[in-house]
C-alpha positions as a Markdown table, in Angstrom:
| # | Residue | x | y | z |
|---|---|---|---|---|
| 1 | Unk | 0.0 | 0.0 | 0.0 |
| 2 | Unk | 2.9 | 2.9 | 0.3 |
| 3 | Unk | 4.3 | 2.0 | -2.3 |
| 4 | Unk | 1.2 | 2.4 | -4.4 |
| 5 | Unk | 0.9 | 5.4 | -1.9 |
| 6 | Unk | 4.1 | 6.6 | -3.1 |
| 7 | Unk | 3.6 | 6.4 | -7.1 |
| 8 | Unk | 0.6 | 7.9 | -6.4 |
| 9 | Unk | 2.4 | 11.2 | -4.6 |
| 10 | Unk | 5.3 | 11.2 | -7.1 |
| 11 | Unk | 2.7 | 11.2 | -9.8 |
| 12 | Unk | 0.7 | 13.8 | -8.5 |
| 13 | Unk | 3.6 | 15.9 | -7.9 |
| 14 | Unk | 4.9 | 15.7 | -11.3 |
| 15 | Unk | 1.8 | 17.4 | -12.9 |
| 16 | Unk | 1.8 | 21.2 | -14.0 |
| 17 | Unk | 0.3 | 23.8 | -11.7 |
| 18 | Unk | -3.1 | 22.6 | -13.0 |
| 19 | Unk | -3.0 | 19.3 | -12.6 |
| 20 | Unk | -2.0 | 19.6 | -9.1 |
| 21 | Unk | -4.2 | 22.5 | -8.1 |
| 22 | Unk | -7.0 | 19.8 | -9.5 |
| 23 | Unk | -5.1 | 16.9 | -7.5 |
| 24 | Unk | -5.7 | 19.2 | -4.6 |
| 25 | Unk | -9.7 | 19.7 | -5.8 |
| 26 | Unk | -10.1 | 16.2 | -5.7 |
| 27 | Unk | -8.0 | 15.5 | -2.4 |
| 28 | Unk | -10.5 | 18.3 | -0.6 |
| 29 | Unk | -13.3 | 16.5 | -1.9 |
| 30 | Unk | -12.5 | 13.7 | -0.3 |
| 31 | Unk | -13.7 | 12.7 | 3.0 |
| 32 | Unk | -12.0 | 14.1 | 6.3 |
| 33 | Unk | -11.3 | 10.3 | 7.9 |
| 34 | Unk | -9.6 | 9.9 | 4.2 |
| 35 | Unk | -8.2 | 13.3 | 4.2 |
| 36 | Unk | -6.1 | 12.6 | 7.7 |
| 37 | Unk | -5.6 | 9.0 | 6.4 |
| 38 | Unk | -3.8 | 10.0 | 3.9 |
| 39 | Unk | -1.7 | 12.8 | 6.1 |
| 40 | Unk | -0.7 | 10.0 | 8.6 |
| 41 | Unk | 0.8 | 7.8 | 5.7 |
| 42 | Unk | 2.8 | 10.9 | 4.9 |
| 43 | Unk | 3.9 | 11.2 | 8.5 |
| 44 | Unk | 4.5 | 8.0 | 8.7 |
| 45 | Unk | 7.4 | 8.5 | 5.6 |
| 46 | Unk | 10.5 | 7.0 | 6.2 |
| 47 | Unk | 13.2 | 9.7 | 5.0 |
| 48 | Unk | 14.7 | 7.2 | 2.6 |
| 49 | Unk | 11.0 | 6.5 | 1.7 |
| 50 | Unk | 10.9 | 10.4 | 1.1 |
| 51 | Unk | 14.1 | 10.4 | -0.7 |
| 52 | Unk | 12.7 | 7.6 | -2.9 |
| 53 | Unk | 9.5 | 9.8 | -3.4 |
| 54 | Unk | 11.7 | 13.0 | -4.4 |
| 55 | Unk | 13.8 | 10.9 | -6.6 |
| 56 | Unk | 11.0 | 9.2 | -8.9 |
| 57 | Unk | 9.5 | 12.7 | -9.2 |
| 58 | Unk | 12.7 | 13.9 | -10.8 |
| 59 | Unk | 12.7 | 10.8 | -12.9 |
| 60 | Unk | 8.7 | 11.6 | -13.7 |
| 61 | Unk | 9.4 | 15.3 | -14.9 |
| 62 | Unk | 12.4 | 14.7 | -16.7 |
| 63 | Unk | 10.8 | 12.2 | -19.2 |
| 64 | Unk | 9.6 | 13.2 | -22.5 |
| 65 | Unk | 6.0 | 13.9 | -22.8 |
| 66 | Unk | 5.0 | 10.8 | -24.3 |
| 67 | Unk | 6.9 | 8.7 | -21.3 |
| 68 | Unk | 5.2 | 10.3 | -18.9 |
| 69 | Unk | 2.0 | 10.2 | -20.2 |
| 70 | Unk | 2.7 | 6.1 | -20.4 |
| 71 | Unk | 3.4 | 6.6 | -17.5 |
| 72 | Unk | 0.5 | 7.9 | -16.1 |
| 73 | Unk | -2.2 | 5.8 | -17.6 |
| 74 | Unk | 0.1 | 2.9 | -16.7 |
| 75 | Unk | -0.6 | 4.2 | -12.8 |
| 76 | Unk | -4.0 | 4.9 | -13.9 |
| 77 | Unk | -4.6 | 1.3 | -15.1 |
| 78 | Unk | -3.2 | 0.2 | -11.9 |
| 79 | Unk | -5.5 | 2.0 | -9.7 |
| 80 | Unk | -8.5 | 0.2 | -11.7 |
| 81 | Unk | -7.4 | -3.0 | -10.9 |
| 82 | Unk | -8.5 | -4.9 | -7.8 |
| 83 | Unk | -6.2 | -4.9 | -4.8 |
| 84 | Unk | -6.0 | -8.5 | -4.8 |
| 85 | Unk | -4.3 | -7.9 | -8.4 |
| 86 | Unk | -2.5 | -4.6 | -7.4 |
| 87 | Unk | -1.1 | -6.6 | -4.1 |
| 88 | Unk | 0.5 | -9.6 | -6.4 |
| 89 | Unk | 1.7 | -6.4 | -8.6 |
| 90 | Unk | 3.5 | -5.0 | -5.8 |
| 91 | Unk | 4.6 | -8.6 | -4.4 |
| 92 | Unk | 6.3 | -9.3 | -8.1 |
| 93 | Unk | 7.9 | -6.2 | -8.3 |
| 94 | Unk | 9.4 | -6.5 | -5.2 |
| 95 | Unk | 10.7 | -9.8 | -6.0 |
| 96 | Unk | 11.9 | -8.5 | -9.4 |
| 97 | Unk | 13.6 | -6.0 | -7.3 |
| 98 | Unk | 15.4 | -8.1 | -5.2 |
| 99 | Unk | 17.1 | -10.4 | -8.2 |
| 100 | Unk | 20.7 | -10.0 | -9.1 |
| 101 | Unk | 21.3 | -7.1 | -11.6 |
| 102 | Unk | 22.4 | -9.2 | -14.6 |
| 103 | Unk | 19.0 | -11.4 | -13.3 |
| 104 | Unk | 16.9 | -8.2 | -14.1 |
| 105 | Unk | 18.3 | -7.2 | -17.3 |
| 106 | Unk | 18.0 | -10.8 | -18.7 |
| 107 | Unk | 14.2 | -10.7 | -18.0 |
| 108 | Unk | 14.1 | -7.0 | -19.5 |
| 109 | Unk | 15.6 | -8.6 | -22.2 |
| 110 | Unk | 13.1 | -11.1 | -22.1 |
| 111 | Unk | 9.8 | -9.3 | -22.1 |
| 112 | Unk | 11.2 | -7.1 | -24.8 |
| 113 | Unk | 11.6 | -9.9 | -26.9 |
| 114 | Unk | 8.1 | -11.1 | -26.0 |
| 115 | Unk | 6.6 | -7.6 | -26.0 |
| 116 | Unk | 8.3 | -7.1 | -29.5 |
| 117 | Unk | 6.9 | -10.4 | -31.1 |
| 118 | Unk | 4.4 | -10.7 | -33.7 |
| 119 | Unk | 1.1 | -11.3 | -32.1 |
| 120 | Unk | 0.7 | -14.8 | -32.8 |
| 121 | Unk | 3.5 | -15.7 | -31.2 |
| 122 | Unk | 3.1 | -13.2 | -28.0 |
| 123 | Unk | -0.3 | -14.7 | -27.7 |
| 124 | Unk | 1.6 | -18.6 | -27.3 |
| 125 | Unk | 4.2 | -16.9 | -25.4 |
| 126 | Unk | 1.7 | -15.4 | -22.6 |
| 127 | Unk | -0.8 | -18.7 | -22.9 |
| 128 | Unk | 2.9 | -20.8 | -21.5 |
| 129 | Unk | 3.8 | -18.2 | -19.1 |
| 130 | Unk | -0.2 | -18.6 | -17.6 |
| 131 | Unk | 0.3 | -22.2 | -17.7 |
| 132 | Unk | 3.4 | -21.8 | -16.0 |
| 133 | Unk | 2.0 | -20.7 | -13.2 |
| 134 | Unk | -0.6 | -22.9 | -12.6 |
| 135 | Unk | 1.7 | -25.8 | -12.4 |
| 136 | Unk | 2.7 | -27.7 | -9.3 |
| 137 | Unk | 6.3 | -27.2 | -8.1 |
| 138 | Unk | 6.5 | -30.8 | -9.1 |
| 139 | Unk | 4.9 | -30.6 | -12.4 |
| 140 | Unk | 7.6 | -27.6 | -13.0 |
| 141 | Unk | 10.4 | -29.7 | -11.9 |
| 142 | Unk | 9.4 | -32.0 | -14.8 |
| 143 | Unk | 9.1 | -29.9 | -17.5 |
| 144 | Unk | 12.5 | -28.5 | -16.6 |
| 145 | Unk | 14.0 | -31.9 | -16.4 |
| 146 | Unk | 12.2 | -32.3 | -20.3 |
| 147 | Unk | 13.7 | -29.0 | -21.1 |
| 148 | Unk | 17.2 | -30.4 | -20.2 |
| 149 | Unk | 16.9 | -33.5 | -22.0 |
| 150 | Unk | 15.6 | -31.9 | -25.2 |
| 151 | Unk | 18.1 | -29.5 | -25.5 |
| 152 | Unk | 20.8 | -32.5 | -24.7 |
| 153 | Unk | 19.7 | -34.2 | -27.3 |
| 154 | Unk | 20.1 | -31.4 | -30.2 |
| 155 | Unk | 23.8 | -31.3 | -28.3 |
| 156 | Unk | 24.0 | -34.7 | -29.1 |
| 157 | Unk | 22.2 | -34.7 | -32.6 |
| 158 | Unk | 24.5 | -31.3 | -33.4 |
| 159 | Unk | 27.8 | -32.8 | -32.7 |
| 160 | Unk | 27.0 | -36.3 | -34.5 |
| 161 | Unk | 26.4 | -34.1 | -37.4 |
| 162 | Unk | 29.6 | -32.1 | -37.1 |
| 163 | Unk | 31.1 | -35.5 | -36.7 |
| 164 | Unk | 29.4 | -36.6 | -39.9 |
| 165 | Unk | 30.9 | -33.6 | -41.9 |
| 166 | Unk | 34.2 | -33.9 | -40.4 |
| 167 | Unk | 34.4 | -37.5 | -41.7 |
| 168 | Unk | 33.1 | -36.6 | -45.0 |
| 169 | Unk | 35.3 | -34.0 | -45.6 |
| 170 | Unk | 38.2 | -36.6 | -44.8 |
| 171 | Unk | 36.9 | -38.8 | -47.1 |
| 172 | Unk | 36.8 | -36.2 | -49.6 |
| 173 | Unk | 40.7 | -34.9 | -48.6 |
| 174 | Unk | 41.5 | -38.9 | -48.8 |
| 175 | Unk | 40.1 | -39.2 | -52.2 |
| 176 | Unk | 41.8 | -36.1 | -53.5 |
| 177 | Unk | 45.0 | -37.8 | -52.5 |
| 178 | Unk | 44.5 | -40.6 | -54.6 |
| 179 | Unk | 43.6 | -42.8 | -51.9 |
C-alpha cells in the first residue's frame, strides 16, 4: 500500500500547476477520515522513503512527454485493478527488485523480446507463461528436467552431425589424395 501510496504522490507531484491545483480539488473533496488517512501515511514516511518519493518525481518530470503520459495511464490502469491484483503487482515487483542485476536485465531482455513479437507468437508466449504458473512445483520440476533433455539431445544430434561432416570432408581430402 505505500508504495502504491508513493507512485501515487510522485505522480501527483509531477503534474503542472493545473493538474496539481485539480489533485488538490479532488484531495479536498475527499472525505475528512480519508483526508487525515492520507496525512498520517505521509507522517509516517521513512526519510529514505521520502528520498525515494523525491527521486521518482525527478525521474517523472524529466521524461519526455509521451513517457510520462505512459506513464500515467500505466498508474491509472493500476488503480483500476482490484487490490488482490495490485497486491500480487507489488509482491512481483518486489521480487523483481530483489534479483541479481544481470537477473533483471536478462528478463528485460526477455519481455522485450516477447513484447516485440508478432502477435501470434506473443499470444503462445503469454498462454505458457499462464500455464506456467498454474503448475505444481512438481509438475515444474518436470518440464525443466524435459527441457534439459531436449536441449541435450540437439547437443548430441548437433555434434553427430559435425562428426558426420568432419568425416566426410576426410573422405573427400582422402580421395583427393589418390587414396
Amino acid at each position: 500500500m505505500k508504495r502504491a501510496l508513493f507512485v501515487a504522490a510522485a505522480l501527483l507531484c509531477a503534474f503542472p500547476v493545473r493538474a496539481q491545483q485539480d489533485a488538490e480539488e479532488r484531495f479536498r473533496n475527499l472525505p475528512p477520515e480519508k483526508q487525515e488517512e492520507l496525512r498520517q501515511r505521509f507522517r509516517e514516511m521513512q526519510p529514505d522513503e521520502r528520498a525515494a518519493l523525491r527521486e521518482n518525481l525527478q525521474k517523472l518530470e524529466s521524461m519526455p512527454e509521451a513517457e510520462r503520459a505512459a506513464v500515467l495511464e500505466n498508474y491509472r490502469r493500476f488503480q483500476q485493478m482490484p487490490p488482490e491484483q495490485r497486491q500480487e503487482i507489488l509482491q512481483r515487483w518486489k521480487e523483481f527488485r530483489s534479483l541479481p542485476p544481470e537477473k533483471r536485465a536478462e528478463l528485460r531482455r526477455e519481455l522485450h523480446r516477447v513484447m516485440e513479437s508478432d502477435p501470434a507468437e506473443r499470444r503462445q508466449l503469454l498462454e505458457n507463461m499462464r500455464r506456467w504458473e498454474r503448475m505444481t512445483p512438481e509438475q515444474r520440476e518436470e518440464m525443466r528436467q524435459r527441457f534439459r533433455e531436449r536441449r541435450q539431445e540437439r547437443r548430441e544430434d548437433r555434434e553427430d552431425r559435425r562428426e558426420e561432416q568432419r568425416e566426410r570432408r576426410e573422405e573427400r581430402r582422402h580421395e583427393r589424395r589418390g587414396g
